[in-house]
PyMOL Python script that loads the backbone (N, CA, C, O; Angstrom):
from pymol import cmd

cmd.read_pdbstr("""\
ATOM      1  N   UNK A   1      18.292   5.413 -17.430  1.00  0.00           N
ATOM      2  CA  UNK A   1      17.442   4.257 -17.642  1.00  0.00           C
ATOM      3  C   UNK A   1      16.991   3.729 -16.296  1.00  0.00           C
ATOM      4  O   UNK A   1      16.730   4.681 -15.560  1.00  0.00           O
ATOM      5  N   UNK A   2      16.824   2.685 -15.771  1.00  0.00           N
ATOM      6  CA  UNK A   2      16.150   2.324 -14.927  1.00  0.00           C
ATOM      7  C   UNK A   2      17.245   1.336 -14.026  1.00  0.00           C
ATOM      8  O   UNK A   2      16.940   0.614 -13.076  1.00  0.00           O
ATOM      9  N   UNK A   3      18.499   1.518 -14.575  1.00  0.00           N
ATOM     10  CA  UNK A   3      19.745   0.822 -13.458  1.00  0.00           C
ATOM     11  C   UNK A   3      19.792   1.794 -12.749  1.00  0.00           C
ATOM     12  O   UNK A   3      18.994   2.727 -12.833  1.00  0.00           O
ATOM     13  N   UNK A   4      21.076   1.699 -11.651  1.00  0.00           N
ATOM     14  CA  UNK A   4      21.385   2.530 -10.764  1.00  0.00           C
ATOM     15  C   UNK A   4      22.941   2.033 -10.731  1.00  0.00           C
ATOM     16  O   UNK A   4      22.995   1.227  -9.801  1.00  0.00           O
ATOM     17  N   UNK A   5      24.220   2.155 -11.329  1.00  0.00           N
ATOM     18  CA  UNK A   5      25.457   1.446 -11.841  1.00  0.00           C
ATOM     19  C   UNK A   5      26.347   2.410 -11.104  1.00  0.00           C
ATOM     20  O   UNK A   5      26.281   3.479 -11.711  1.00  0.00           O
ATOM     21  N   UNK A   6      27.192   2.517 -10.013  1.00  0.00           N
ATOM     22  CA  UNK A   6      28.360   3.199 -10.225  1.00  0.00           C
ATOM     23  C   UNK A   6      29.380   2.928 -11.060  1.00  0.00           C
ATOM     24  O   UNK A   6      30.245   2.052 -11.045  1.00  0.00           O
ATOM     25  N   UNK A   7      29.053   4.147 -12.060  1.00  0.00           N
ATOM     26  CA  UNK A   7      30.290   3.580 -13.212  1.00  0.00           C
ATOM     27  C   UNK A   7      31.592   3.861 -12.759  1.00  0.00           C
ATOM     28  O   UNK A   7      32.622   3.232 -12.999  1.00  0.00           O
ATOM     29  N   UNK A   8      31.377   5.282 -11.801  1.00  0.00           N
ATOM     30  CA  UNK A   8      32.645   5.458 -11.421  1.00  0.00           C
ATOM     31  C   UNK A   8      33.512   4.829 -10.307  1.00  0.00           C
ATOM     32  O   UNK A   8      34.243   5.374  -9.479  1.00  0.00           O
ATOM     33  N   UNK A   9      33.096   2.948 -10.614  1.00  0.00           N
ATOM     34  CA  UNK A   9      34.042   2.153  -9.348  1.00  0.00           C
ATOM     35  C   UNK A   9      34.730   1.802 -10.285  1.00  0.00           C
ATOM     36  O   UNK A   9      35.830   1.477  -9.838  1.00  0.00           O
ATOM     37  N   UNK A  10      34.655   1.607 -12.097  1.00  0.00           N
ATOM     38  CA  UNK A  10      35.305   1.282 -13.109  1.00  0.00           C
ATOM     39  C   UNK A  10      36.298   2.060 -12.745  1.00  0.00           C
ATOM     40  O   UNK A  10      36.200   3.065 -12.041  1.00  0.00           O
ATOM     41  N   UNK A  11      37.644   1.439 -13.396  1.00  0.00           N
ATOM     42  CA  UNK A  11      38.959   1.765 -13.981  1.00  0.00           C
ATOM     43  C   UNK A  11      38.917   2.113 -14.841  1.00  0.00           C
ATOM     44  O   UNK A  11      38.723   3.299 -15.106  1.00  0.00           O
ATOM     45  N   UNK A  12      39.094   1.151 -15.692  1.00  0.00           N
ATOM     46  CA  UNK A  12      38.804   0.992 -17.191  1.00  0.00           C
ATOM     47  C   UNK A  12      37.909   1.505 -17.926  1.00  0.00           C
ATOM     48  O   UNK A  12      36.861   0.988 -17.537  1.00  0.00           O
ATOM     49  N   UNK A  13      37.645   2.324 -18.890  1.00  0.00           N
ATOM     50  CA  UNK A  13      36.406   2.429 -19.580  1.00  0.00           C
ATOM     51  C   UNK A  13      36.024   1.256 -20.515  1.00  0.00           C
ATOM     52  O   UNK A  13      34.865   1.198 -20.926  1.00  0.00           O
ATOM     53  N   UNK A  14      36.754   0.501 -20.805  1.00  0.00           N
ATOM     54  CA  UNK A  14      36.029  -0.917 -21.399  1.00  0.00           C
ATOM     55  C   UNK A  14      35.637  -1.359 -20.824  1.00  0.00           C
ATOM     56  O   UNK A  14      34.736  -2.037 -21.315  1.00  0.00           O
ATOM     57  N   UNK A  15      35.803  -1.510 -19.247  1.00  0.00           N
ATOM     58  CA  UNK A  15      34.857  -2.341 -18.618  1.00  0.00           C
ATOM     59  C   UNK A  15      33.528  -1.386 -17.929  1.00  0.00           C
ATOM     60  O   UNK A  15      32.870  -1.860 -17.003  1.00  0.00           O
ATOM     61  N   UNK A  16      33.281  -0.249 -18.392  1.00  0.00           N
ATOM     62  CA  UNK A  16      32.483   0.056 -18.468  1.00  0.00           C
ATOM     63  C   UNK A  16      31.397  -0.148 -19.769  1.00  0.00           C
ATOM     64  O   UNK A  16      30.168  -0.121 -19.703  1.00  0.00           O
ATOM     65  N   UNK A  17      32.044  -0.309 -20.680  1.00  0.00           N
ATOM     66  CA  UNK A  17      31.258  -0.758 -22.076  1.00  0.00           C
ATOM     67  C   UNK A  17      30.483  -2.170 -22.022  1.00  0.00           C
ATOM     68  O   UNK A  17      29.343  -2.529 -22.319  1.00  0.00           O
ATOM     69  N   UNK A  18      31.665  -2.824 -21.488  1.00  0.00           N
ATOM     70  CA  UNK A  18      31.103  -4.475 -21.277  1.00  0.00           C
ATOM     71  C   UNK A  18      30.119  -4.445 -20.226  1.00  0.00           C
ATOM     72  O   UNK A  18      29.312  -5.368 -20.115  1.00  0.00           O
ATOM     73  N   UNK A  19      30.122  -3.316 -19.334  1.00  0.00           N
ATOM     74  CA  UNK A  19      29.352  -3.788 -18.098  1.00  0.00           C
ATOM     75  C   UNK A  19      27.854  -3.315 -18.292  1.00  0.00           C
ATOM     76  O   UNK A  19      26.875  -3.732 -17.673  1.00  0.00           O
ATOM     77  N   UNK A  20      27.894  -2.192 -19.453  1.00  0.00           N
ATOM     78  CA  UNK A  20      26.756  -1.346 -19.929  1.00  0.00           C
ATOM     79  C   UNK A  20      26.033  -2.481 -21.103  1.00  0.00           C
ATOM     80  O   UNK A  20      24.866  -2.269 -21.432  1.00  0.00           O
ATOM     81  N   UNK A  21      26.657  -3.482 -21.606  1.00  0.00           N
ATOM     82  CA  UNK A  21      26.552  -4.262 -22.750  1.00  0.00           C
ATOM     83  C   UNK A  21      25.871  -5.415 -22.008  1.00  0.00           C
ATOM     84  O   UNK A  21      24.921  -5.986 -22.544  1.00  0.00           O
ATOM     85  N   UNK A  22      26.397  -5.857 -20.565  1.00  0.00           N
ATOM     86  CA  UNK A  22      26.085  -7.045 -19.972  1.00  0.00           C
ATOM     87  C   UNK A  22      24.455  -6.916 -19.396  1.00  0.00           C
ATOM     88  O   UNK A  22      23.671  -7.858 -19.280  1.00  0.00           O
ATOM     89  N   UNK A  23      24.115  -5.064 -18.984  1.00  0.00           N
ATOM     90  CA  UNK A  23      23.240  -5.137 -18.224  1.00  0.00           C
ATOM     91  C   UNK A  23      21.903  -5.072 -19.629  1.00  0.00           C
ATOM     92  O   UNK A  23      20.687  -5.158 -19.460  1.00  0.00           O
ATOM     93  N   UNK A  24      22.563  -4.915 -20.808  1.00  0.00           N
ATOM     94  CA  UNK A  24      21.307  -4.569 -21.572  1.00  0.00           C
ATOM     95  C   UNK A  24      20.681  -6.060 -21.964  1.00  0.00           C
ATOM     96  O   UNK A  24      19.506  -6.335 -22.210  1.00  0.00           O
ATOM     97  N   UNK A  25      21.936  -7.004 -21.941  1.00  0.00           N
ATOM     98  CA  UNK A  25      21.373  -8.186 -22.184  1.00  0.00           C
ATOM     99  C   UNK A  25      20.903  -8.839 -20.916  1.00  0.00           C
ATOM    100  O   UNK A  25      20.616 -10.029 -21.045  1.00  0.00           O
ATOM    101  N   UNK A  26      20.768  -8.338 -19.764  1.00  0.00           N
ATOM    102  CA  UNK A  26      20.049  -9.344 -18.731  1.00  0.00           C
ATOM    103  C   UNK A  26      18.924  -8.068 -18.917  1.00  0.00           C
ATOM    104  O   UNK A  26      18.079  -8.963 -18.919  1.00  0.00           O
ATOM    105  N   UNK A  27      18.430  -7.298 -19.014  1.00  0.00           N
ATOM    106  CA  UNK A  27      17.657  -6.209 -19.206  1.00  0.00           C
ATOM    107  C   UNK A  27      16.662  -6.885 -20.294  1.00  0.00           C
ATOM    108  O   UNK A  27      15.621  -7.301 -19.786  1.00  0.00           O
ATOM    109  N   UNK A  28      16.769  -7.056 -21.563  1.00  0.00           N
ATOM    110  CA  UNK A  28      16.446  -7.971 -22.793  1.00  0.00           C
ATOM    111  C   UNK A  28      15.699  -9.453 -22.216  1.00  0.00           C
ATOM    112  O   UNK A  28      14.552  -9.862 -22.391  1.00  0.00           O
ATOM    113  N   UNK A  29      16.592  -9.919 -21.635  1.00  0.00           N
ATOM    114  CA  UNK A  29      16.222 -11.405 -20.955  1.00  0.00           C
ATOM    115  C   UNK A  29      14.986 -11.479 -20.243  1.00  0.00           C
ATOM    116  O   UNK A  29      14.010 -12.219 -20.364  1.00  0.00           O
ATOM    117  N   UNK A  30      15.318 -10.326 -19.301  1.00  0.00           N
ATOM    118  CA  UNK A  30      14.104 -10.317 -18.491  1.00  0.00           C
ATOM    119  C   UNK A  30      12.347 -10.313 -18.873  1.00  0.00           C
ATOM    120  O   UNK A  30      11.311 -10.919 -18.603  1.00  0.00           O
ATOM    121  N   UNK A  31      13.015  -8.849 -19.920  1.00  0.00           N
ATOM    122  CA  UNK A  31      11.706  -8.311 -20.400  1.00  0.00           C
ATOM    123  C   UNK A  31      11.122  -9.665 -21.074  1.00  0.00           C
ATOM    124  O   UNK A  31       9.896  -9.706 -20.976  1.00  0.00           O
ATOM    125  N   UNK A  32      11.667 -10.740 -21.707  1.00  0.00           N
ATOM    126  CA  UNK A  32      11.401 -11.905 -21.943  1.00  0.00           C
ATOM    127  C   UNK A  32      10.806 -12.572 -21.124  1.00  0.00           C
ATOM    128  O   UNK A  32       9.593 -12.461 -20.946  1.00  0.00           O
ATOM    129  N   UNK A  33      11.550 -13.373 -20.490  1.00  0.00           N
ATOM    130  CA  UNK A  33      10.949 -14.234 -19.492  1.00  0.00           C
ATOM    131  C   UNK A  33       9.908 -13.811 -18.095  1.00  0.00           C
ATOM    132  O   UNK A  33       9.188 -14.614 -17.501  1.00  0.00           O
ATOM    133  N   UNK A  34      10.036 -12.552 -17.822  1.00  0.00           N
ATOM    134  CA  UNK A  34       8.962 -11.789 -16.910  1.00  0.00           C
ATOM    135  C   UNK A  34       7.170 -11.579 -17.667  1.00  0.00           C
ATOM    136  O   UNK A  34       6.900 -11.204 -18.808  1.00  0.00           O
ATOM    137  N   UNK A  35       6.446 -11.878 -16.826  1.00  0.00           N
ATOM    138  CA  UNK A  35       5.359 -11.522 -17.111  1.00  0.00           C
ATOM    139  C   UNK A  35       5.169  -9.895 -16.666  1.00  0.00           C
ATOM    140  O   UNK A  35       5.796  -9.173 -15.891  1.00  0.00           O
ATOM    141  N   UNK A  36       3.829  -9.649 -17.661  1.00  0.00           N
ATOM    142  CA  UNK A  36       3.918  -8.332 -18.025  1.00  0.00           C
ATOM    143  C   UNK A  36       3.563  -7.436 -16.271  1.00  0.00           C
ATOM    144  O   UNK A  36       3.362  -6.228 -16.149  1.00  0.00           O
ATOM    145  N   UNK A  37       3.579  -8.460 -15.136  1.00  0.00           N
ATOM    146  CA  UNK A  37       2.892  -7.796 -13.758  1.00  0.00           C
ATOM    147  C   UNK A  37       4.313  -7.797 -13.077  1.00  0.00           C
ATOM    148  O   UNK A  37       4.743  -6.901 -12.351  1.00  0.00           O
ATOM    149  N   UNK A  38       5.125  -9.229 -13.519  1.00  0.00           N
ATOM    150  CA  UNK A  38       6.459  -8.887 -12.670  1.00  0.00           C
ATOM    151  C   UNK A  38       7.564  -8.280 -13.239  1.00  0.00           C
ATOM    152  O   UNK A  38       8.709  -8.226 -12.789  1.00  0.00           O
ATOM    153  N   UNK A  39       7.083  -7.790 -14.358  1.00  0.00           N
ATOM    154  CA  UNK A  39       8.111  -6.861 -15.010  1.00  0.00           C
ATOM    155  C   UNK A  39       7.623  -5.474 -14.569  1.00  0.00           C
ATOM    156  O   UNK A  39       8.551  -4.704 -14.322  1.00  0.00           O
ATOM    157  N   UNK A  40       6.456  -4.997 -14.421  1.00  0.00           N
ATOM    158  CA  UNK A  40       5.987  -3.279 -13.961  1.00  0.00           C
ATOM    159  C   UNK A  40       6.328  -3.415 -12.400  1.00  0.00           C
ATOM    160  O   UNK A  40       6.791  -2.419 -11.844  1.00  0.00           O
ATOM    161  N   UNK A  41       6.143  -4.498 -11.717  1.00  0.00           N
ATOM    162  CA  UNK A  41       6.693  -4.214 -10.197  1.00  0.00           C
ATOM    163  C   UNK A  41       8.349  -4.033 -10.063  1.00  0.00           C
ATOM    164  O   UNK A  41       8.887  -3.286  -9.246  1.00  0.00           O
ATOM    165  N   UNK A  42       9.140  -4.988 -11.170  1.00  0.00           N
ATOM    166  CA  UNK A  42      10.232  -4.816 -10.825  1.00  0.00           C
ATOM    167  C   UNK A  42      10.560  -3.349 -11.296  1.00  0.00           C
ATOM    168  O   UNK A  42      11.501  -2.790 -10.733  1.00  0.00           O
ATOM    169  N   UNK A  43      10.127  -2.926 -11.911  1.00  0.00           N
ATOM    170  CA  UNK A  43      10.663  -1.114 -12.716  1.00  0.00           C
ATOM    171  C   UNK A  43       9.606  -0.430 -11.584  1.00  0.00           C
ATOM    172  O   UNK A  43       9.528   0.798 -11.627  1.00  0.00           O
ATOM    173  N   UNK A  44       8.954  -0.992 -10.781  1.00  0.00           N
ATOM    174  CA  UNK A  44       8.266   0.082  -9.652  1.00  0.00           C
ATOM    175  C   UNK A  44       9.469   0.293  -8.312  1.00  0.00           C
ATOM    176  O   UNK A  44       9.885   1.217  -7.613  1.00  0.00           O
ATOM    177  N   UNK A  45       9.701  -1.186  -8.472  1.00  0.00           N
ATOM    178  CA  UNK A  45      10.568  -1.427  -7.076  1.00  0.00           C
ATOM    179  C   UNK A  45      12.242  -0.653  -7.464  1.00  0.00           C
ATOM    180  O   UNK A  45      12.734   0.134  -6.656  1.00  0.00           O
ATOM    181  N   UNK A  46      12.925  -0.993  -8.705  1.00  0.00           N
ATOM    182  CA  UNK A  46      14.249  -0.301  -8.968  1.00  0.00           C
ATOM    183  C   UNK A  46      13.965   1.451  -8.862  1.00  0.00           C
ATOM    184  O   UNK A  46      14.862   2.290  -8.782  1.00  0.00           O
ATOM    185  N   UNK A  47      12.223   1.782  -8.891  1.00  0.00           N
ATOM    186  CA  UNK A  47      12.254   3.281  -8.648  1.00  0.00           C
ATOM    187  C   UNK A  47      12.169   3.491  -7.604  1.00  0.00           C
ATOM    188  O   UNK A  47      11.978   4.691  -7.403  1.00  0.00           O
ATOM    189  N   UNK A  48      12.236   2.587  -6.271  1.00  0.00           N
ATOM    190  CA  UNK A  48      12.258   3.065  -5.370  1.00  0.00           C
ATOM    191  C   UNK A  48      10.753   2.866  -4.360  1.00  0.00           C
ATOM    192  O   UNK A  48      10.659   3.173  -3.172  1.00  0.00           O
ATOM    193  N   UNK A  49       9.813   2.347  -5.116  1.00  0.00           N
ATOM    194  CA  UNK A  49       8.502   2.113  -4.690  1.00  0.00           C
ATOM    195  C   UNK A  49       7.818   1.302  -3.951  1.00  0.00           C
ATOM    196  O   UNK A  49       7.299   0.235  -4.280  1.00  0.00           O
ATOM    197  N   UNK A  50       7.825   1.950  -2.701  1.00  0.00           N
ATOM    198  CA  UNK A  50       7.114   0.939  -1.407  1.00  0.00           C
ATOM    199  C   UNK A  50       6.443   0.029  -2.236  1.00  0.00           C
ATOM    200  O   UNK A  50       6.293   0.005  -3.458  1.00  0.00           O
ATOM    201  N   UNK A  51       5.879  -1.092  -0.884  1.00  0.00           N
ATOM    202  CA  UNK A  51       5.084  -2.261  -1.632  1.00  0.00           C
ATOM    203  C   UNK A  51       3.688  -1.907  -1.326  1.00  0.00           C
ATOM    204  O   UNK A  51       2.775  -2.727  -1.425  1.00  0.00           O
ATOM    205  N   UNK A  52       3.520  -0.677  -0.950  1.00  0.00           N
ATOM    206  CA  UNK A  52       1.976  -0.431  -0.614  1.00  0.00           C
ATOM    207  C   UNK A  52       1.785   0.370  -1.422  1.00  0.00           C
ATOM    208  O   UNK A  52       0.606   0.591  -1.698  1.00  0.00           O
ATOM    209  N   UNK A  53       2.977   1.227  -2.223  1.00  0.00           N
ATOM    210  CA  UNK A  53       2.494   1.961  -3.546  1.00  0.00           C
ATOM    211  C   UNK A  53       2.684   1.422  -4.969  1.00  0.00           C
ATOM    212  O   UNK A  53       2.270   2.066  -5.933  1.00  0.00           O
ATOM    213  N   UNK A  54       3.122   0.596  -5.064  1.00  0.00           N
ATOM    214  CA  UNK A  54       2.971  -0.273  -5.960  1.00  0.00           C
ATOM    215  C   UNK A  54       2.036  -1.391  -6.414  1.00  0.00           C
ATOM    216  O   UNK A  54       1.871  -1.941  -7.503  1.00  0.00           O
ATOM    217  N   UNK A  55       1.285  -1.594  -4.789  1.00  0.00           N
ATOM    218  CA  UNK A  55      -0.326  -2.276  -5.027  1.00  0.00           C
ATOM    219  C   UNK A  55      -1.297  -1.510  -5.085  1.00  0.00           C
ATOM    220  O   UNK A  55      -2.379  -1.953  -5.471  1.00  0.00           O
ATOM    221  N   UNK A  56      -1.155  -0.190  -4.721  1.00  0.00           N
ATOM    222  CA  UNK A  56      -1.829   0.800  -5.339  1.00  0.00           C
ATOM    223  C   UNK A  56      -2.065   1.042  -6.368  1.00  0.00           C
ATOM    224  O   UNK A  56      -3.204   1.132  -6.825  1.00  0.00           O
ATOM    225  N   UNK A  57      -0.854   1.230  -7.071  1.00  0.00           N
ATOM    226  CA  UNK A  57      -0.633   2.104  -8.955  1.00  0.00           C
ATOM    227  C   UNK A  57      -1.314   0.542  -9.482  1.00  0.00           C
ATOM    228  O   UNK A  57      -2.380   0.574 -10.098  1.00  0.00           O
ATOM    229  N   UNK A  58      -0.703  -0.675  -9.229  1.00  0.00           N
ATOM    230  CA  UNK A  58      -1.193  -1.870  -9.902  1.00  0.00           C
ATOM    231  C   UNK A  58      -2.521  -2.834  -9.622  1.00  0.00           C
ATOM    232  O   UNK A  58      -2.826  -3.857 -10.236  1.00  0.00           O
ATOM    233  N   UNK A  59      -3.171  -2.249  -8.588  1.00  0.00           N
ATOM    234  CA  UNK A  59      -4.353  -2.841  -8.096  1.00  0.00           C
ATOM    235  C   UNK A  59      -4.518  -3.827  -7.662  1.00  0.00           C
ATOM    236  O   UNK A  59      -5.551  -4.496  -7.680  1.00  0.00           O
ATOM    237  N   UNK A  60      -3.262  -4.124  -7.086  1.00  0.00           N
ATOM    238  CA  UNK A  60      -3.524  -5.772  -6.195  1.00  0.00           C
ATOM    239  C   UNK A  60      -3.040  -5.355  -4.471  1.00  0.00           C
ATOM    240  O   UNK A  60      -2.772  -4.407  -3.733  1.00  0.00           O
ATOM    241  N   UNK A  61      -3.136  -6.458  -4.507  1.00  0.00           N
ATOM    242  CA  UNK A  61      -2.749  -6.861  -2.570  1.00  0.00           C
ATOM    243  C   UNK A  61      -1.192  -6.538  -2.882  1.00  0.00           C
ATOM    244  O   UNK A  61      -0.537  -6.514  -3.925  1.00  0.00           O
ATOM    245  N   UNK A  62      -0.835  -6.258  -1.287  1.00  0.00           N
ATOM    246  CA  UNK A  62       0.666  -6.098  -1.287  1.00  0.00           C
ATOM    247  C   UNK A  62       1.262  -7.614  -1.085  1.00  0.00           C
ATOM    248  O   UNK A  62       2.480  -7.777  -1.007  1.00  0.00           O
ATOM    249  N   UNK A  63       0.471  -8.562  -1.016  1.00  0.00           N
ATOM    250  CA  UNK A  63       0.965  -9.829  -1.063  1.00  0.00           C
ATOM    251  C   UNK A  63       1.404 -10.242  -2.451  1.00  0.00           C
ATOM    252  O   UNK A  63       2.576 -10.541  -2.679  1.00  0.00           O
ATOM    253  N   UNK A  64       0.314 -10.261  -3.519  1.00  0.00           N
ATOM    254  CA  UNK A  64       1.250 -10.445  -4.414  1.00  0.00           C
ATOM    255  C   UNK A  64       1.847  -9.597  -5.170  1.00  0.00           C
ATOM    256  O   UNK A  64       2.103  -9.855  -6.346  1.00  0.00           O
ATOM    257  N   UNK A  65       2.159  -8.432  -4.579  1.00  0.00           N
ATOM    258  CA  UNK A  65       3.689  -7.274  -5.296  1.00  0.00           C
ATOM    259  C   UNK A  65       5.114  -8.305  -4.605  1.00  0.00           C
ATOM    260  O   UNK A  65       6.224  -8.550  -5.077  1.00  0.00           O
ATOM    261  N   UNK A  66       4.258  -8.838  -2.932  1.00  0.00           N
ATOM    262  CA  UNK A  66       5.716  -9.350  -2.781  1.00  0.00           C
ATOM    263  C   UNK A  66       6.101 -10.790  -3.594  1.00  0.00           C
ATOM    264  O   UNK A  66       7.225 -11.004  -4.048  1.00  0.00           O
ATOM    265  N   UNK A  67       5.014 -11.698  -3.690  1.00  0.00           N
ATOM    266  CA  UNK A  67       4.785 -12.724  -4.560  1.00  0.00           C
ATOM    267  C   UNK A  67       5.732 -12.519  -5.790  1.00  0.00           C
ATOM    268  O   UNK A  67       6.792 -13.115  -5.984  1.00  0.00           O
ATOM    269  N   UNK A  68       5.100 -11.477  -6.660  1.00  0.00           N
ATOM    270  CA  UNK A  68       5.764 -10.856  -7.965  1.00  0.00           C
ATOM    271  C   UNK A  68       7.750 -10.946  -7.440  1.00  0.00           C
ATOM    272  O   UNK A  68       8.643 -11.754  -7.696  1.00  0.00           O
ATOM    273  N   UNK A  69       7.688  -9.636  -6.616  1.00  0.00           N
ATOM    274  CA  UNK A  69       9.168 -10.111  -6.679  1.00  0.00           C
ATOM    275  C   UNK A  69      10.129 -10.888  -6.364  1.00  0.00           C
ATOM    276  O   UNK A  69      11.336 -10.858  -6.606  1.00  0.00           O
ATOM    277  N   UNK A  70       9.156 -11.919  -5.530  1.00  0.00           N
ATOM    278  CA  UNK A  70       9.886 -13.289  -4.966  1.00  0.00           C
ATOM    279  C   UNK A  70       9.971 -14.238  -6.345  1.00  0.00           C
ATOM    280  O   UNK A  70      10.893 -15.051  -6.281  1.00  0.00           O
ATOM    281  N   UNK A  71       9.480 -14.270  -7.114  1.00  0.00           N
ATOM    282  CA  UNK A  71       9.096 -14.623  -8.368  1.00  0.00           C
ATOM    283  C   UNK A  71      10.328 -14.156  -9.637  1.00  0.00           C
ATOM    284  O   UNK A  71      11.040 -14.913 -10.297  1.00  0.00           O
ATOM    285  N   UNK A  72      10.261 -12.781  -9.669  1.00  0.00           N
ATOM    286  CA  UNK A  72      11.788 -12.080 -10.226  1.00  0.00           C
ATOM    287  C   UNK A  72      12.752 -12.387  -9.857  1.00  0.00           C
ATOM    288  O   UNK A  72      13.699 -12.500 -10.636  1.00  0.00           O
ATOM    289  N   UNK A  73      12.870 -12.634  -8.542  1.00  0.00           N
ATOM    290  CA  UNK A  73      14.576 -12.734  -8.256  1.00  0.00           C
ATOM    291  C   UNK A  73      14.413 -13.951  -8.329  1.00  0.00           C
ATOM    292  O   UNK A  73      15.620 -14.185  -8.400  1.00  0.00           O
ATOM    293  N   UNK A  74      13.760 -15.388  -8.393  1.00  0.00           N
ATOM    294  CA  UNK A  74      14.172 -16.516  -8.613  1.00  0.00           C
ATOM    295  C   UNK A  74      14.615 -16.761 -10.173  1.00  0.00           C
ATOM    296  O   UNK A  74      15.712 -17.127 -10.595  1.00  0.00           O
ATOM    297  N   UNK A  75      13.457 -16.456 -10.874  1.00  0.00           N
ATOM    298  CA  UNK A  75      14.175 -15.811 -12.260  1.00  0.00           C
ATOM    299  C   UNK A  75      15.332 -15.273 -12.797  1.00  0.00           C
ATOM    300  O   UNK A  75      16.038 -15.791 -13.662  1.00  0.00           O
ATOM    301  N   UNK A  76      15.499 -14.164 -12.220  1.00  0.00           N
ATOM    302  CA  UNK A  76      16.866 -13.406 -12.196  1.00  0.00           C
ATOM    303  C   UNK A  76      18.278 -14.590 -11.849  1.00  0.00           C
ATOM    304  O   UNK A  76      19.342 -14.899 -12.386  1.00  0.00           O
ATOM    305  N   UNK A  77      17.825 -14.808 -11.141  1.00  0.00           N
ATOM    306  CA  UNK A  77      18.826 -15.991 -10.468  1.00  0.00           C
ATOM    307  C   UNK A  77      19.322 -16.635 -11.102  1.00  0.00           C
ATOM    308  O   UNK A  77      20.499 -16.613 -11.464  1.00  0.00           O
ATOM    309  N   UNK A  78      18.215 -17.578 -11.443  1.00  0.00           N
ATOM    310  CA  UNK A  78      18.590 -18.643 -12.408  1.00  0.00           C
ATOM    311  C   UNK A  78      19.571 -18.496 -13.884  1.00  0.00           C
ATOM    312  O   UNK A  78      20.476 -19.220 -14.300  1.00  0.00           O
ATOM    313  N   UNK A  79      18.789 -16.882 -14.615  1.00  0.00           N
ATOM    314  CA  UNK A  79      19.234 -16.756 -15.755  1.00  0.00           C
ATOM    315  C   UNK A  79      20.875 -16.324 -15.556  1.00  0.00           C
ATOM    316  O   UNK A  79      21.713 -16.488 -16.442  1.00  0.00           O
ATOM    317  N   UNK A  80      21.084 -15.900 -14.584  1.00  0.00           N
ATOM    318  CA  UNK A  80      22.586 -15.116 -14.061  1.00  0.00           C
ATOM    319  C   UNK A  80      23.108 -16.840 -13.976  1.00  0.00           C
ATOM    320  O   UNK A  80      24.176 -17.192 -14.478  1.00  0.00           O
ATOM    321  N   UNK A  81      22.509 -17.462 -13.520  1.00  0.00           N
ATOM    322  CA  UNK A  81      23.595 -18.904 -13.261  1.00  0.00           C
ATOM    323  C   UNK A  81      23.350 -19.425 -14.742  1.00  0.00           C
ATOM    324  O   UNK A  81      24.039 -20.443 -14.808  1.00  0.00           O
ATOM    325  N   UNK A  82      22.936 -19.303 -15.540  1.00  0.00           N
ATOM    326  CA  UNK A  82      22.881 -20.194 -16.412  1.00  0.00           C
ATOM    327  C   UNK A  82      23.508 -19.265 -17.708  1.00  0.00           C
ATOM    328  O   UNK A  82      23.552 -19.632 -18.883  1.00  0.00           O
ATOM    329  N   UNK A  83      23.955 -18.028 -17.187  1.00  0.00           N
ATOM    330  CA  UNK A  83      25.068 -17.357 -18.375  1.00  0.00           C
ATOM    331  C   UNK A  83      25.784 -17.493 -17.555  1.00  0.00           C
ATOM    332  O   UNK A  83      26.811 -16.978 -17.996  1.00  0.00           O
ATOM    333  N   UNK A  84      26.002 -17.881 -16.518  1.00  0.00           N
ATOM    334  CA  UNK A  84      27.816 -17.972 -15.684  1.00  0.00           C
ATOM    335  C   UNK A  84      28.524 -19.296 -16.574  1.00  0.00           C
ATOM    336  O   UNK A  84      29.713 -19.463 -16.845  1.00  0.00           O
ATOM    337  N   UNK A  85      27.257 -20.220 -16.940  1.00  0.00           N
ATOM    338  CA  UNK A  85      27.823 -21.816 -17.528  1.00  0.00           C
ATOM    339  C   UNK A  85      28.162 -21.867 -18.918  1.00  0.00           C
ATOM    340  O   UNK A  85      28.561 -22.919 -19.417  1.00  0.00           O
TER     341      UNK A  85
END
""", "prot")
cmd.dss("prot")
cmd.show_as("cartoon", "prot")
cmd.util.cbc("prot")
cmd.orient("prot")
């Protein structure tokens, strides 16, 4: 899929279940609350994709690819603190 998880720092294989369970629901979340431009940069960027090929494939400035993901991780952020509560 589009994580990158060493499963093998797990011990446990349950906490590999929970950890495979945890990422589908911040995975879910996202696809929610992301708009449909900072959701294709973030699956450009977890592949590995410069910010000059990613304003390429998406047709904008590399300003706002970085915009976009300054944008995700405040997002990201928030939703991670607000399932910590």
């Amino acid at each position: 899929m589009y994580h990158q998880t060493d499963y093998n720092s797990f011990s446990d294989p349950e906490d590999l279940i929970i950890s495979k369970e945890e990422f589908d629901d911040i995975e879910d979340k996202m696809r929610e609350i992301l708009s449909p431009l900072e959701w294709k940069v973030l699956m450009a960027y977890l592949e590995g994709k410069s910010y000059q090929e990613m304003a390429l494939e998406l047709n904008r400035h590399v300003k706002s690819i970085d915009n976009a993901l300054q944008r995700v991780k405040r997002k990201l952020e928030r939703y991670l603190e607000k399932r910590e509560h």
